[in-house]
N, C-alpha and C positions, 0 to 999 in steps of 0.2 A: 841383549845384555852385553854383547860385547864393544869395547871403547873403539875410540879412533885407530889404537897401537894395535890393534887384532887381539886381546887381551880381554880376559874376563875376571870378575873374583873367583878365591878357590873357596872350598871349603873351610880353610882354615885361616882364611882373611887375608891370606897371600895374594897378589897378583898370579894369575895364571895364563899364561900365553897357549893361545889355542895348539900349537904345536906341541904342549906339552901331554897332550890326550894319548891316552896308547894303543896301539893298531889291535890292543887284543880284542875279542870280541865279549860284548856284555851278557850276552845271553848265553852262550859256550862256557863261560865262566862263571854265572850266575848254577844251569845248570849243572855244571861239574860239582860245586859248592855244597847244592841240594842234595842231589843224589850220593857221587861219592866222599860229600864232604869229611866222615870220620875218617878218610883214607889219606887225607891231604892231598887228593890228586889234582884238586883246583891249584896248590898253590906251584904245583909243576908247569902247569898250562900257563901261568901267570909269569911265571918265572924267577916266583919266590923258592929256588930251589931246598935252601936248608930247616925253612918249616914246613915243606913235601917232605923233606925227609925228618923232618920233626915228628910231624902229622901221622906218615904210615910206621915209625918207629912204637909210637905210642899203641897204634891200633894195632899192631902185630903185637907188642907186647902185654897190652892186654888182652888179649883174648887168649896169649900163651899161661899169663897168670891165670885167668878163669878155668882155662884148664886142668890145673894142675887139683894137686887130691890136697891142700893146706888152706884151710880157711883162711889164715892170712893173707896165704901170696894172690890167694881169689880175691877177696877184699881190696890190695892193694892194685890188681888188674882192672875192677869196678872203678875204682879212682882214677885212673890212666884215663879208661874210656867217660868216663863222665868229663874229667878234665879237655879230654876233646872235642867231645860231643858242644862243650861250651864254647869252647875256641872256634869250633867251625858256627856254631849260632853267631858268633859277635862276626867274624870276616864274611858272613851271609850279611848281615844287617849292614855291613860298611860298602858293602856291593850295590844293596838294595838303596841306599843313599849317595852312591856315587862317591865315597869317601876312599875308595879302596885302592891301592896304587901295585902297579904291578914290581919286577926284578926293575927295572931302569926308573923308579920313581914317578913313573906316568901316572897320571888319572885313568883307570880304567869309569870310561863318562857312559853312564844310562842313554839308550836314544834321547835326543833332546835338549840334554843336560845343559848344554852351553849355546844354545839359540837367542 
């Protein structure tokens, strides 16, 4: 699929120059995503540093809301972690499709992706 100029389509109907693929790894990232995904520790791997620290801000604060004895501020700590829990479903799904870019704007590319 790729042209004469070393370039392939992106995802999002850009030109993509194979250079611009990013050394992270898919599967490190992928499982990071799964596993600790409500922690946001994928998007530190990736090198999205301020939604890592979006990500484990959320999930520490919710579970410190759930903790507490105020049905409210429990209530509003269930909303933190469901609000996460969604965010990391949709940055899984943009992984599992190759849409996903890391801190420098790279495609983080599936094995495959651009053969």
């Amino acid at each position: 699929m790729t042209n004469q100029h070393g370039s392939v389509p992106d995802v999002d109907g850009r030109v993509l120059v194979t250079d611009s693929v990013s050394p992270k790894s898919y599967g490190v990232a992928v499982a990071l995503s799964m596993i600790f995904g409500i922690m946001g520790i994928h998007h530190f791997y990736i090198g999205n540093w301020l939604h890592g620290l979006a990500g484990l801000g959320m999930f520490i604060g919710g579970i410190l809301c759930l903790s507490s004895g105020d049905q409210a501020v429990q209530s509003f700590g269930l909303i933190l972690l469901l609000a996460d829990a969604g965010h990391t479903v949709y940055v899984t799904y943009r992984l599992f499709v190759g849409e996903c870019r890391d801190g420098d704007g790279l495609i983080i590319a599936y094995p495959g992706q651009f053969k």
